[in-house]
N, C-alpha and C positions, 0 to 999 in steps of 0.2 A: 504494500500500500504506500512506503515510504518513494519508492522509485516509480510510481504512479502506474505499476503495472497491473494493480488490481484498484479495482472502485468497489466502495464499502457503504450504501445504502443504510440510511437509519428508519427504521418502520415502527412508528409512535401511533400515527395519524387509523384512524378506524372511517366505516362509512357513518356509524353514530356516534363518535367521539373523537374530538379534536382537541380543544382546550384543555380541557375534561379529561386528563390523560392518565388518573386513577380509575378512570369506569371503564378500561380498555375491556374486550369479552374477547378475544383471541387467550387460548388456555396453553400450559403446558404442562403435562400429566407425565409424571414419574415412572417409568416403567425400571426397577432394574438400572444399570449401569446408561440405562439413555431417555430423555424427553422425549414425548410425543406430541406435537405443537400442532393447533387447530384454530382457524381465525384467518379475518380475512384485512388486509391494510388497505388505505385508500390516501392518494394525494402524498406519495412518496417519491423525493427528490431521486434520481437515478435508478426507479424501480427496473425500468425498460434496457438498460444499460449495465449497470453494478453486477458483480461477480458473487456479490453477498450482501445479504444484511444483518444489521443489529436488530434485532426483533424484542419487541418488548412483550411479556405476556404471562397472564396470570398464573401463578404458580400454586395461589391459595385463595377462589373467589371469593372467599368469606370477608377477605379485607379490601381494603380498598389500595392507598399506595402499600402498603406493608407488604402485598400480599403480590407486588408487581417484579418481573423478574428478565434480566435480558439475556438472549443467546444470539450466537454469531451461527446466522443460517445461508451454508452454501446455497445459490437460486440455482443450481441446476442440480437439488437434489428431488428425488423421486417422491411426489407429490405438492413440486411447487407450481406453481403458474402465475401468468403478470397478462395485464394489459395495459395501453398505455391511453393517456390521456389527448384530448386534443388541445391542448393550453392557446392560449391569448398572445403569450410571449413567454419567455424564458425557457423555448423549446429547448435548444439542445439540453438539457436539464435530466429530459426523458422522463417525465412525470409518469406517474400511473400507478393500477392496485396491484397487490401484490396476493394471492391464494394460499393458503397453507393447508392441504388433506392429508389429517395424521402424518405431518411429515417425522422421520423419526432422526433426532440429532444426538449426539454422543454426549455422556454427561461434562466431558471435558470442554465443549463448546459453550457454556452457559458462560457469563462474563459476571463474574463476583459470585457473590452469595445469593443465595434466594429471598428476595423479597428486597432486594437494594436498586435495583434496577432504575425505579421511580425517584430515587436521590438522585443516582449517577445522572441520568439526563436531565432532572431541572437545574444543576449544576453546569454541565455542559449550555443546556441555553444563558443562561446568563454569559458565558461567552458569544456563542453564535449570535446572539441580541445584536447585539453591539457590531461584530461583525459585518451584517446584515445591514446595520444603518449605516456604514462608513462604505459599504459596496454601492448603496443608492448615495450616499454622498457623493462618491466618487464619478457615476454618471452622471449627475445634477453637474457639477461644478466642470466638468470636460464641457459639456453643452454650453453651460452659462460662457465660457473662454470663446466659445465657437461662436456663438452669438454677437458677443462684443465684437468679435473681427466681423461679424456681417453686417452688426447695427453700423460700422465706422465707414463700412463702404457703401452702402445701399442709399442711394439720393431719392428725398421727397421735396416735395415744396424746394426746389433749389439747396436742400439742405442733406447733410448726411442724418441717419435717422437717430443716430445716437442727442444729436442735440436736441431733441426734444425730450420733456423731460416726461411725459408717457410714456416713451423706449426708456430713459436713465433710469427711471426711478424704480421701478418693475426689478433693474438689472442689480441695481443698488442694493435694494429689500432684500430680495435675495443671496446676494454676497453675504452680504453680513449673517442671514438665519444658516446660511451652510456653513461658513467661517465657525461661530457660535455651535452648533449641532457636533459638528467634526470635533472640536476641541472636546466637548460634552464625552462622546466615546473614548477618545485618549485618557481622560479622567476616570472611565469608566475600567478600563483595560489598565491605567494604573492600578488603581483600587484590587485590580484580582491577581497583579506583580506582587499584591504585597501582602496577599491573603486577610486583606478586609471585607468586611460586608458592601455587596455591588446590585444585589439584586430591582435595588428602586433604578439605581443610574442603569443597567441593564435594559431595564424594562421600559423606560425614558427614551433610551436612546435607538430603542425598537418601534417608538411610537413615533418617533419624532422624526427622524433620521427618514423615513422613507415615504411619511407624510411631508415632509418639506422639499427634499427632492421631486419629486411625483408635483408639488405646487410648482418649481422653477422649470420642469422640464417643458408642462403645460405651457406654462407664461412665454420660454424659447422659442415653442414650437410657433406661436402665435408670431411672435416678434419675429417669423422668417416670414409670416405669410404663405401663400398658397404652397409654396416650395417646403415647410415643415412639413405638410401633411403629405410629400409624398415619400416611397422608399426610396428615392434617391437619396434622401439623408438620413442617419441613422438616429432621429429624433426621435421617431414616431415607435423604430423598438427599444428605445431606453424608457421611453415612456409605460410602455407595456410589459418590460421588466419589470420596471419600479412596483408598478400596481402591481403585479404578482407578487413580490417583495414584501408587501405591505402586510401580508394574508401570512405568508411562511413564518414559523417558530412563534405562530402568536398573535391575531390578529391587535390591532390598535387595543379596542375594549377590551381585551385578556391583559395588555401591559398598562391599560390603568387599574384594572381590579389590583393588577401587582403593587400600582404603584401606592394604591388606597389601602392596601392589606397594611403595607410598608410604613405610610404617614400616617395613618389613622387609628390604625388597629387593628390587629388580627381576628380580634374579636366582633370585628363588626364585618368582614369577608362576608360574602355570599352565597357561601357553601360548606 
């Protein structure tokens, strides 16, 4: 996986549950020295593609996370199957479900302890979070650069279009909210160099990061005119990444519950 010769799929995501990633109902039943895994995944990054996934799945339904558990499951073992999604954007991605009928996995493929599973990945998203906003940063702020060179040459009224301050100021706003956002996730990714608590700044910069991106990309697209909207420039698929972006590891409403669990009180959570 290190020398990118295999691709390793993480299958959290269910057709009834997303957010919700203690009520997952994919099972795995103990047989003897091996698992037997049953359940189906939906809306998994490189399901169509990956060589394997991390599979999350109940090991004890009586509980809720306690009772959550992951194995590393080869996809071309005998009783797997996928299909793939037809996404918006972020195709090469390979989105799609992933089938699991009694597939039977060795007890040495399980990944930790039984019933830790549901730690290890809301752990791992608190990185991915952040990740994820600094990826949509990063196409917001190439476009916003592209823009600029286009507002400086593009004449209206006798004038380039940058001097007006309906092109500047669109350009402005947004410098500064990506400027602001970006530094947000470095603070964030500090905070877990140093083994601090990160999960609000995580979940912040999961909401933030590719709702504000997803605003400037919009605004660029506008600011080319007719020429945004077609695919000769590659506005209109960052545009439809980002929105995709937006939904993965956590839609917006999921990283404010986080971030109201976080300020508010655990005690007043919604679940």
């Amino acid at each position: 996986m290190a020398k990118g010769e295999k691709l390793i799929a993480l299958a959290l995501t269910e057709p009834g549950t997303g957010s919700d990633a203690a009520a997952i109902k994919t099972t795995a039943v103990r047989e003897g020295d091996h698992y037997i895994i049953a359940g189906e995944k939906s809306g998994i990054s490189l399901a169509t593609v990956a060589h394997a996934a991390v599979v999350f799945a109940k090991t004890d339904p009586e509980q809720r996370s306690r009772g959550v558990t992951a194995f590393l499951v080869p996809l071309d073992a005998p009783g797997v199957a996928r299909s793939a999604h037809q996404d918006m954007g972020n195709r090469p991605i390979g989105r799609g479900s992933l089938f699991f009928d009694r597939v039977e996995i060795p007890l040495e493929y399980r990944v930790g302890d039984e019933g830790q599973g549901f730690y290890g990945v809301m752990n791992g998203f608190d990185f991915s979070r952040v990740l994820i906003a600094l990826q949509c940063i990063g196409a917001a702020e190439k476009t916003l650069e592209e823009t600029v060179e286009y507002v400086r040459q593009r004449q209206a009224f006798g004038k380039p279009l940058a001097a007006f301050e309906g092109v500047s100021f669109p350009i402005a706003e947004h410098h500064a909210k990506l400027e602001m956002a970006r530094w947000y996730g470095y603070r964030a990714l500090w905070l877990r160099d140093q083994n601090m608590p990160h999960a609000t700044e995580a979940a912040a910069c999961k909401w933030l990061g590719p709702k504000l991106a997803a605003e400037a990309i919009h605004d660029c697209l506008l600011l080319h005119g007719h020429y945004g909207y077609t695919r000769d420039l590659p506005i209109e698929q960052r545009l439809r990444d980002v929105i995709g972006l937006e939904i993965g590891d956590g839609t917006a409403h999921t990283q404010k519950i986080v971030i109201g669990r976080e300020v508010i009180g655990r005690e007043f959570r919604p679940y």
